[in-house]
Structure formats: C-alpha cells, structure tokens
N, C-alpha and C positions, 0 to 999 in steps of 0.2 A: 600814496598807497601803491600804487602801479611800480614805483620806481623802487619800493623795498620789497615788492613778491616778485617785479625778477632778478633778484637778488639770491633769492632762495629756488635751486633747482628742484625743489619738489612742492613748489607754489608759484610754478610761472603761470599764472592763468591774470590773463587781463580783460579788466573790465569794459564791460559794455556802458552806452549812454544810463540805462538803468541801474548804473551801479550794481551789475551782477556779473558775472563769470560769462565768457564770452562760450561758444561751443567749440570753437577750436581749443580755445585756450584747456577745456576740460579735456577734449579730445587726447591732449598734449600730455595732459598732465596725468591721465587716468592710461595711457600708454606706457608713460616715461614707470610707471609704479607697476604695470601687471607685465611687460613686455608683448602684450597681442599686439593685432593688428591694428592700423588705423579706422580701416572699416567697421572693424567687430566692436570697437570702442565707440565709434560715431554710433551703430546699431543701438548699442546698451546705453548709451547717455540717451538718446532718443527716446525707447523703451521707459528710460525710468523718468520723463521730462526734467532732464539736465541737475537730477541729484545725483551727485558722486558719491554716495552710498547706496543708495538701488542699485548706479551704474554696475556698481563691484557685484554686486550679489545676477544682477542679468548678464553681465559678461560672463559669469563664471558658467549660467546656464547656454547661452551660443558656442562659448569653446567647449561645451562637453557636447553637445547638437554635432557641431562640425566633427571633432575627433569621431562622435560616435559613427557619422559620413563616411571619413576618409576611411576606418578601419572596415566598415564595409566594403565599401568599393574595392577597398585594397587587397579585398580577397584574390581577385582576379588576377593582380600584380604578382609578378613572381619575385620571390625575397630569399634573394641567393647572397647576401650581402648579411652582416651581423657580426652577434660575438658568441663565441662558446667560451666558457667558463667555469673555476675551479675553485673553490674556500676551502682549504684546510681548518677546521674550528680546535680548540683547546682540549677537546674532548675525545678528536683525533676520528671525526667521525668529518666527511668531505661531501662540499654540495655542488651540483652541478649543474648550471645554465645551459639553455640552447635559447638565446633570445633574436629573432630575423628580424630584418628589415630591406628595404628595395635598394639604396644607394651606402656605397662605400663612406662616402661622408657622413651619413646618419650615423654609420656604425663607430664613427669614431668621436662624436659629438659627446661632450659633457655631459648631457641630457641621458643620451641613452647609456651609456657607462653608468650613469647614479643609478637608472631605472635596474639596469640589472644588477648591481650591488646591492641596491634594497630586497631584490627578489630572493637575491641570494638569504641574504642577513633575513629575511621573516619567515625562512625555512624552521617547522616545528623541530624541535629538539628532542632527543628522547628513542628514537625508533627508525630506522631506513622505511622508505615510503616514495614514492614518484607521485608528483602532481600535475594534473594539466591547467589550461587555460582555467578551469570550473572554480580551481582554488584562488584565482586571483578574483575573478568574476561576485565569487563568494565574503569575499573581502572589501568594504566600500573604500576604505584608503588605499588601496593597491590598485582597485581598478581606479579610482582616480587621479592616479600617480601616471599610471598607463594613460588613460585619455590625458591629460596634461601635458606628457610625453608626444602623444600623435598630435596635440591641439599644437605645439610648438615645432614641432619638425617637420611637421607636412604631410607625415607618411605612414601608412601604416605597418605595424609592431605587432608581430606572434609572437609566445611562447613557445617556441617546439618540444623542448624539455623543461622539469625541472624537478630533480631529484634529489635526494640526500640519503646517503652510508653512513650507518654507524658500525662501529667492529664491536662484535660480540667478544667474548670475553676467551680471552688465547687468540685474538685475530690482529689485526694491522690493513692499514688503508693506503696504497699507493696510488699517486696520482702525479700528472702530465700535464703541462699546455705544450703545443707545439707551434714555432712559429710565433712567440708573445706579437702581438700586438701592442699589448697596454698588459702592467703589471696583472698576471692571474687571469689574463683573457687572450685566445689566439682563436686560431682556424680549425682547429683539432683540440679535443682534451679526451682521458682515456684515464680508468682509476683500475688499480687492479687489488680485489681483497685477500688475504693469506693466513692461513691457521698452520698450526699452531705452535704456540711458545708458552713453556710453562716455567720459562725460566727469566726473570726481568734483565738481567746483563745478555738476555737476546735478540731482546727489542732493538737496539742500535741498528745491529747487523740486517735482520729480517726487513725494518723501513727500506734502510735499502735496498736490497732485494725487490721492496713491494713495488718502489719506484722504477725500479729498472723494469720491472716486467711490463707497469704500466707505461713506460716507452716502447717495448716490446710490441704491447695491443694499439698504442697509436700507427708504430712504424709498419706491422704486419697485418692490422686489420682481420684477425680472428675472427671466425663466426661464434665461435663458443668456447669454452674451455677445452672440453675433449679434442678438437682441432689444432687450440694453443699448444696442449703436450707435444703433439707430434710433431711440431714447427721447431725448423733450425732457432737457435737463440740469439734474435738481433745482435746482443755483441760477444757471444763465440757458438758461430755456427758451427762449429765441428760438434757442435752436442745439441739433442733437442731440448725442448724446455723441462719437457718429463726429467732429462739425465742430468740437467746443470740442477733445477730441484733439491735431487739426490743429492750431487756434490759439494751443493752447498750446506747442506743439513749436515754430511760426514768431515768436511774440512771444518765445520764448526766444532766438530764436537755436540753439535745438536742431538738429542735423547729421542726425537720423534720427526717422524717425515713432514717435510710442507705442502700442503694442502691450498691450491690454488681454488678458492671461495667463488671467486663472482668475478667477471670483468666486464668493462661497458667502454663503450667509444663512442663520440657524438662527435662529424664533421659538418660544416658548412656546405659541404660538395656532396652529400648523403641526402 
C-alpha cells in the first residue's frame, strides 16, 4: 500500500501503525493541492481531527482570517509599487485599473496580474461608471479572488481605480500604457475621449488622433481639458492642441470640429 501511494504525487501520504494517514503525511499532501502554508495546513488538519475534507473547507476559512489581517495591517504600509492598466473591449469602450501593492515583485507575480485582468474583465458593460473598492467588497468572488490574492503573496492589495468608458455615439476612445511592463499594463495609462465623426471612413484617422492625444495626457499631465487646449502638442509643439484639433479636422476634409470629451491619467507616482 505505502509503496504504490508514493508512487502517486497527489497520494503520498504514509501510513501510520493504525493504518491511517500519518499528519505530516496529510500536512504534505493537503499543501502539495492548495499551495498555503505548512502551518496553516497543519492548523486546518488539526481543527477538522485529520479529515482532508474539513481540512479543505477550514483552510479555506484561516487563509481568508490571515488575508483579511494582512489587508488590515497593510493599511499602514505604503504601496508605491503595482500595476496600472488598460482593456480596449470590441465595443470600443476602455477599462481602467489602478491595482497597488508594497513590493515590486508582487507587482509582477502571476497572481497579481490575473487579479487585475479579472477586475478588469467583471467591469459592467453597457455605460462609463468608476468603481471603488465597495464594488469588489460587494461581489463574494471578487473579494475572494482578492483575499486569495493577499492570502498568497503576503501583502496587502488596493484598488485605487477602477473604471470603464464607453463612447457615446459620434465619439472614439483613445488610450496609452507608458512604460509596458507586462502586455496592457505599465506605470502610466491615460485615455483621451473625442467627438465627433459622422462619417464611418473617419473612424480610422480620428482613433488615431484619439491615441496620440492620449500619449499627449500621459506625456504632459493635463489637469483638465481646458489646460490641454492651450498646451504645446507633444509631437508638433509649434501648434497647441486647440490648433493641431483644427488642422486635423480641415487636412481631413472633416465636416465638423473635434471635440476633446473627457481625459483621465492614473500614475503609480500620483
């Protein structure tokens, strides 16, 4: 019996004189399947008296206990480290992450990368809307996803944004990472919105446009729109933003002025 369960990596547990599962041996084996701790697994085999199914079910309650700890304490901690982040969707409406954490390893850990692509992707669809922390908190698989997240990294994880644009109709969504770190996530991201186009062969040109200005709001840090106009134009400062607008609208052959909608910037340094 002993010599074909360790044979099998997810049944090495060896028996005891009473022909039962020793505690390391569960220790071992209820580790090797949840990846926690050795402690918090010896805790939970304990807790349930050495059933590996209780076990599972009270580990799951200590690692949400501790994450809900660390994310306490962690208030304190200051989380200058993270990712900001950008989803173009099909519908051409863009979401936006500010997800911190304390160390630059966290921030590049598989872990936290999924947590915020989930955040991103459970963004409602349908409407521009910003959310705080309240909408994950509000959500029992989000905020579980989040404490699983702290239960595994050691550290604690805010929200600082999370928003979503949609373009209203004659509008276009430009948007920026600066700095990638990881595909669609850097140190900077900046979206800039643009009306209007009533003509579908102006879409091409206008995206453009939308993107470049929104490097414009990453590179120059705008406070508002009205500010942006008067600012030289990242790449041909001989014009402000106001007058390159203009010249783009009349070298297009454009029928109507464009209309700078909305801009926003989220840095890690902010």
């Amino acid at each position: 019996m002993t010599e074909m369960l360790s044979k099998l990596s997810f049944k090495r547990i060896t028996m005891n004189a009473s022909n039962k599962p020793s505690l390391a041996s569960l220790v071992g084996a209820l580790r090797a399947e949840t990846g926690q701790s050795l402690s918090l697994c010896r805790k939970a085999l304990e807790a349930s008296g050495l059933d590996l199914c209780e076990a599972r079910t009270e580990l799951a309650k200590l690692v949400q206990a501790q994450a809900e700890g660390t994310q306490s304490a962690g208030q304190q901690r200051q989380q200058t480290q993270g990712l900001i982040g950008l989803k173009r969707n099909n519908d051409g409406s863009v979401g936006m992450i500010e997800l911190r954490c304390v160390s630059d390893f966290v921030a590049r850990n598989p872990i936290f990368v999924g947590l915020a692509e989930k955040l991103l992707d459970s963004l409602p669809t349908g409407a521009s809307a910003k959310y705080s922390q309240s909408f994950i908190d509000s959500d029992h698989g989000l905020r579980m996803d989040l404490l699983d997240a702290v239960g595994r990294l050691k550290e604690p994880i805010t929200v600082g944004r999370l928003e979503i644009l949609h373009p209203g109709k004659g509008e276009v969504i430009g948007a920026y990472v600066h700095q990638p770190l990881l595909p669609g996530f850097g140190s900077i991201a900046a979206i800039a919105k643009l009306a209007s186009f009533d003509d579908s062969s102006a879409i091409d040109w206008v995206q453009k446009l939308a993107d470049n200005l929104a490097k414009h709001v990453a590179g120059m840090n705008p406070l508002s729109v009205e500010i942006m106009l008067t600012q030289d134009y990242l790449f041909d400062p001989s014009k402000s933003v106001s007058q390159y607008l203009h010249d783009s609208a009349v070298s297009n052959n454009h029928p109507s002025p464009i209309e700078i909608k909305k801009i926003a910037r989220v840095s890690l340094k902010s």
